[in-house]
N, C-alpha and C positions, 0 to 999 in steps of 0.2 A: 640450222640450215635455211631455213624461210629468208632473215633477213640477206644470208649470202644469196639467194635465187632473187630477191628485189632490188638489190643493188650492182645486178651481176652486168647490167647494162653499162652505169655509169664506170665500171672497172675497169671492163674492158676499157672504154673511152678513155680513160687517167693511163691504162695498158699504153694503149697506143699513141697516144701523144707522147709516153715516156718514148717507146722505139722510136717514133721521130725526131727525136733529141738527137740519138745516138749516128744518126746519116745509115752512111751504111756498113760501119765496122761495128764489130760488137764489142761492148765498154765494159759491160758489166751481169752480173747472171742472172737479169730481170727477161730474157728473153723470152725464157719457159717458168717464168713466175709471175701468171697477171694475177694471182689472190693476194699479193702483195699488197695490191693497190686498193683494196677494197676499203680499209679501215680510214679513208682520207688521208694517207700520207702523203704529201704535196710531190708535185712533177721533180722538182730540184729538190726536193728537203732532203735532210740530213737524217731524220730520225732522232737528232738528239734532244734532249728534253728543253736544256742550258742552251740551247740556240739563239741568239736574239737575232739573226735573221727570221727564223721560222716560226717563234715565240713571242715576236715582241710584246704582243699585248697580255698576256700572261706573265712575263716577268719586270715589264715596266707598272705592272701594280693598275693599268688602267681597267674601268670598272666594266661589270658585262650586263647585258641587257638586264637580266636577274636583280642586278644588283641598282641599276639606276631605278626600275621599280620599286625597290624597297626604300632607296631615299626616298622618292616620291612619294611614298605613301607616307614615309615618317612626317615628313614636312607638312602634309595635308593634316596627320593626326595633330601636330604641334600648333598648327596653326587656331583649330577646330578649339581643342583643350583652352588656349592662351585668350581666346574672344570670349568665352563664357566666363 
């Protein structure tokens, strides 16, 4: 429950920008469900996993910060190794 009490501001906010999507007819039953929002699930997204609109860089294979660290460091180590 903490993390949902710290994040409860930005929900809301993701909440009501969704309402403002919708004008002023109701689209969908996110009306009375802003903890929906809480978990970063995007204004338009789909929820699906296989989305390459909402996914793309997770299923196009490109690298995450994590990961450009870890080349970097390889290459520093290879380089280090290869001079001596």
């Amino acid at each position: 429950m903490q993390r949902a009490a710290i994040e409860k501001l930005r929900t809301l906010r993701t909440w009501r920008s969704h309402l403002a999507m919708h004008g002023e007819r109701i689209a969908c039953d996110c009306e009375l469900q802003p903890a929906r929002f809480r978990k970063t699930q995007r204004i338009g997204g789909c929820g699906r996993p296989q989305c390459w609109l909402c996914h793309f860089g997770k299923l196009s294979g490109q690298l995450t910060a994590r990961d450009l660290r870890w080349v970097a460091k390889e290459r520093e180590g290879l380089k280090e190794v290869l001079q001596i």
